[in-house]
C-alpha positions, -999 to +999 in steps of 0.1 A: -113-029+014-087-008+029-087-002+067-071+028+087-044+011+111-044+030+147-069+058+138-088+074+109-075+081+077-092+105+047-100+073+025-122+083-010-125+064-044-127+084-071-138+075-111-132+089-144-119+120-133-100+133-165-075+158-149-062+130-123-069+098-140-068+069-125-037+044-138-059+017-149-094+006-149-114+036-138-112+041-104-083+048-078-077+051-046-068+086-026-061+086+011-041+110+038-036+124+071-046+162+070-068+185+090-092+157+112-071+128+098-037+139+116-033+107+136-034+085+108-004+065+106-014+036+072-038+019+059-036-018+053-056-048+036-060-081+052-055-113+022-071-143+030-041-162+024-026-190+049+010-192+037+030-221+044+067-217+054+088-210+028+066-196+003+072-161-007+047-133-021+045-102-040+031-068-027+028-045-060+010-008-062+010+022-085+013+055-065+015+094-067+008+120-046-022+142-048-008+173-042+027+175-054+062+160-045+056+141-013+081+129+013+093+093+012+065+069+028+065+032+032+050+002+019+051-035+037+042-071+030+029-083+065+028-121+074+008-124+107+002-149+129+019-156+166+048-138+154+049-114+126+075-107+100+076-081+072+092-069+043+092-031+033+107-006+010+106+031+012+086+049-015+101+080-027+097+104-060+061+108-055+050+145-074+014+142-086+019+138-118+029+101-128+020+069-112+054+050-104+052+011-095+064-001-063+066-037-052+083-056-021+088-095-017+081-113+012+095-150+021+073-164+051+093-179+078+072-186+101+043-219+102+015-203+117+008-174+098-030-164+094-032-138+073-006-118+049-013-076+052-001-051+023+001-014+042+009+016+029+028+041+055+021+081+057+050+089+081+046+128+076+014+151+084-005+164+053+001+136+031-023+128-001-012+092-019-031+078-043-034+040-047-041+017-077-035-016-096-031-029-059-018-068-064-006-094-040+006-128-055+022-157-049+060-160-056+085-134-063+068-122-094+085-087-114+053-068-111+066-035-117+081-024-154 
């Protein structure tokens, strides 16, 4: 389940829609920050994951924009605990036409991490991303082609 982080975000699923199809499967995420969503800064999933130091992991996600080329967003692999440390990339080439695979590795540092997050970043106003094929996995796996 994906969460808005520090406000609402437009969050829908949609299936088997044959002008926007999803990239695999038949369903895909689509979320933004117009109109009543303009505070909304990412959205993020919680993994039930305790890393150990060390250990490194894989934040992989097809994306494209809803409503033609987008600016650049973000993407991170969180590891949360007492202290928190991330890895992130910038996301950029996003036109609405062609899902494009992004991925980030993360190597966890720290020994009291709780919880890994993977969180998508909308650092513009009137944004429209779509998610799919969301996958987070251990090691520093070539998830994207």
């Amino acid at each position: 389940n994906w969460n808005p982080n520090n406000s609402s975000c437009s969050r829908a699923t949609y299936q088997d829609i044959s002008y926007f199809p999803p990239h695999g499967g038949i369903r895909f995420l689509a979320t933004g920050n117009s109109d009543d969503y303009s505070s909304c800064v990412s959205i993020y999933q919680d993994i039930g994951i305790r890393p150990q130091a060390g250990q490194q992991f894989t934040f992989g996600v097809w994306l494209r924009s809803g409503h033609g080329p987008q600016p650049p967003i973000y993407m991170a692999l969180w590891a949360l605990g007492s202290g928190s440390q991330s890895a992130e990339t910038s996301v950029s080439g996003l036109d609405g036409e062609a899902w494009r695979c992004y991925q980030v590795t993360l190597t966890v540092a720290a020994q009291d991490v709780s919880v890994l997050r993977a969180e998508v970043y909308l650092p513009n106003r009137n944004m429209d991303v779509h998610l799919d094929d969301v996958l987070v996995w251990p090691g520093d796996v070539q998830y994207c082609p």
